[in-house]
N, C-alpha and C positions, 0 to 999 in steps of 0.2 A: 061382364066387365071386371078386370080383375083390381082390386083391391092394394090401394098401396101402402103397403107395409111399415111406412114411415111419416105417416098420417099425423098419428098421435104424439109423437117424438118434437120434444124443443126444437127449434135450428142448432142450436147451440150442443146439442146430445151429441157425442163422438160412437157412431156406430163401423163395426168389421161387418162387410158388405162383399154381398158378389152378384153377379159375375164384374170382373176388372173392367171391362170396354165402356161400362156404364156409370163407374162409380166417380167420373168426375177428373178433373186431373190433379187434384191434390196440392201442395203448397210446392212451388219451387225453390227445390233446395240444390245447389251446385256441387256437393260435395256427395250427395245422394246419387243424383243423376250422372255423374263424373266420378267415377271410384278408380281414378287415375294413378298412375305411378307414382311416386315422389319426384323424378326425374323429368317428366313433362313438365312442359311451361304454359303455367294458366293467369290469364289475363282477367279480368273487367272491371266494367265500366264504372261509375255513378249510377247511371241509367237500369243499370242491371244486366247490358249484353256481355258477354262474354265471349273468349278464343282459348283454345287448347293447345296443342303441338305436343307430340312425338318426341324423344332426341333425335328420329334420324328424319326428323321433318316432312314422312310422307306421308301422316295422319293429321289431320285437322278437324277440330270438333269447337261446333261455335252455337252462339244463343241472340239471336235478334228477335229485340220483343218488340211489340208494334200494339200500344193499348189502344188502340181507333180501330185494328181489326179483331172479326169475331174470334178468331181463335188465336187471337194476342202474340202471334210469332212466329219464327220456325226455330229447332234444333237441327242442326245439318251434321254429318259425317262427311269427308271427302278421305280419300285415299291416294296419293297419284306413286305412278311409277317411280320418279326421280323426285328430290325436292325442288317446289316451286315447278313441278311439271305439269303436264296436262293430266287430269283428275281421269284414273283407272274405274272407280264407282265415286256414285257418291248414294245418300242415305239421309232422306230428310221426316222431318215430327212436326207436327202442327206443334205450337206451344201447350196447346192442349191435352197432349196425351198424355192419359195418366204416369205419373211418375213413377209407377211400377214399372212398367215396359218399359221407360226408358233405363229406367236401372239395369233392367236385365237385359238387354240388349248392350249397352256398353259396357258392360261387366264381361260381356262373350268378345267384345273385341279388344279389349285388355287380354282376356287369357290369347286371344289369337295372336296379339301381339309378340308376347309373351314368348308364348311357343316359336313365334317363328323367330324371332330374336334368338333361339338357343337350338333350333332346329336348322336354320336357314331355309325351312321348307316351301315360304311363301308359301302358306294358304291364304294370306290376307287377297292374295292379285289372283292364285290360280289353284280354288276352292272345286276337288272333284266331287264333295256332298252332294249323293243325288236328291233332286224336287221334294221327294215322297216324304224326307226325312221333316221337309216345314210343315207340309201340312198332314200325316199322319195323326198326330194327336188331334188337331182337329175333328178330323173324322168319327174319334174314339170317344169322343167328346160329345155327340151328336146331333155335329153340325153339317149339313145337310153338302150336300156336291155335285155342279152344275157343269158340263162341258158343254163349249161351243164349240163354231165348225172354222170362228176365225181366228181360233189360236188359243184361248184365254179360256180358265175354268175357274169357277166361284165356289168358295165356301161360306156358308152361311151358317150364324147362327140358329136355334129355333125359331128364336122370334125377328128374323132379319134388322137385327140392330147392328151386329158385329159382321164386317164382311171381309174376307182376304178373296184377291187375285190374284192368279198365277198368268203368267203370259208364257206359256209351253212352246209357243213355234214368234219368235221373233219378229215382226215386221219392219220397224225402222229402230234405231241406237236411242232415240229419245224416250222412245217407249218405256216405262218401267217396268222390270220383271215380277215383281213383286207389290203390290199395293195392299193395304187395308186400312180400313174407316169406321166406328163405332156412332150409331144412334141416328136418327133418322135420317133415308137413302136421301131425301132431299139436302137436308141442313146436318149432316154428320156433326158430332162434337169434337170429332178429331180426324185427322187422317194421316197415313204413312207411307213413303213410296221410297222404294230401294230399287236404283239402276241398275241397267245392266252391267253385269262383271261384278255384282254385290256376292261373296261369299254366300252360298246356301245355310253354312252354319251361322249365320248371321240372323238370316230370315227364320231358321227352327228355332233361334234364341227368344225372339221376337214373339211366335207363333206360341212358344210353348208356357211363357208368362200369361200371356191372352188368353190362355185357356186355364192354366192352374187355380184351383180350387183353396190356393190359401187366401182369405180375405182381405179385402184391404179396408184401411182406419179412413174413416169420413166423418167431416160434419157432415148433420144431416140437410144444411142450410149449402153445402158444396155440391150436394148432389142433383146432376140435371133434373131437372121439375117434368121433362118430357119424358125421360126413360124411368122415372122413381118406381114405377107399378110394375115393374117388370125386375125391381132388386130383390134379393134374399139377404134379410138383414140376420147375419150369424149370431151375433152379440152385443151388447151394448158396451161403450167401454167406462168404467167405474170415474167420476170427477178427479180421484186422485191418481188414476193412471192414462189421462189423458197426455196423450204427444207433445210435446214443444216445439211447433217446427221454427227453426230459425229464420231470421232474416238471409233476401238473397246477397252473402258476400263471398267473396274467394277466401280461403283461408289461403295461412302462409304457407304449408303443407297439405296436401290431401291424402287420404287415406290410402291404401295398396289392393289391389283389385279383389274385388268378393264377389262368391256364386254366392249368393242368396236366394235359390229359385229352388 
């Protein structure tokens, strides 16, 4: 039986933790999780929900918390062709996911933005990244790889806590191409589903935070109690270098888009 490494530890002890899929979803912070342009228009609430917008209003990025379900929300992406059109993808987060991934994940669709704002390439609608590029790292990683005969192949962690699907041969539009879920197959602590017509560099963004080996900051009292035995605690973080995370509020400006991965 393996031994949980975070046993002895205060709640209150701020530990650098890995692997990411496990370590909790961290404090939510909007200006973290949204490293938006100056240019975009971000809204919320009292309540803590929140809306994003684009200038050329075919991006939209929202936050609806719901403290009565287990995983307290969704974060959604929508993308449409025209604005106020019908939604090209869309790209939704349990409220639960840790807050690394979602950083890193709209941080890749800021620079995609970006780009295609100075490019007119659209890659945000018609992304030729092949499959291979999301879950590559995975593999290198050594998480293990399942093919079915009905379309869909699974990567798993060692210890099948962390799961990504791929949906290779399409059956119906509602399907999502992409999904994954961290911590037990029953009661996941999170989960992530990206539609069809979701940018593939979307999904590598997504895929390759999930696997990167830079720790992330935890209380030890934040961390699932069901996956704790299966964490690698890197370091502990010193009382006066502990984090500040702030309260959830919209600033007047938000910061300009950063790879931090």
């Amino acid at each position: 039986m393996s031994i949980d490494p975070l046993d002895n530890l205060s709640p209150d002890q701020q530990v650098k933790v890995l692997p990411r899929h496990l370590a909790g979803p961290g404090s939510i912070d909007l200006p973290t999780v949204w490293p938006f342009p100056k240019d975009w228009t971000v809204h919320q609430a009292d309540d803590g929900a929140a809306l994003a917008t684009s200038p050329c209003l075919r991006l939209v990025a929202s936050l609806a918390l719901d403290a009565d379900s287990p995983r307290k929300g969704k974060w959604t992406v929508t993308a449409n062709r025209a604005p106020f059109g019908p939604a090209a993808w869309q790209v939704t987060f349990d409220a639960t996911t840790p807050i690394e991934l979602l950083h890193d994940f709209h941080s890749e669709l800021v620079d995609l933005y970006l780009e295609d704002r100075q490019s007119g390439q659209g890659r945000l609608l018609e992304d030729n990244t092949p499959a291979q590029e999301a879950y590559t790292q995975l593999l290198a990683r050594g998480w293990s790889h399942q093919v079915r005969t009905d379309g869909t192949q699974f990567f798993r962690d060692p210890q099948s806590l962390g799961v990504v699907q791929h949906r290779y041969a399409l059956i119906g539009t509602d399907t999502p191409i992409w999904a994954a879920w961290g911590g037990p197959a029953r009661e996941p602590h999170w989960r992530a589903r990206f539609s069809r017509g979701t940018p593939t560099t979307l999904a590598a963004a997504f895929t390759t935070s999930l696997v990167s080996t830079e720790p992330v900051t935890r209380a030890v009292k934040d961390i699932p109690f069901h996956t704790r035995r299966h964490m690698y605690v890197a370091a502990r973080v010193p009382a006066q270098q502990m984090p500040v995370n702030p309260p959830v509020t919209a600033p007047a400006a938000l910061p300009g888009p950063s790879r931090s991965r």
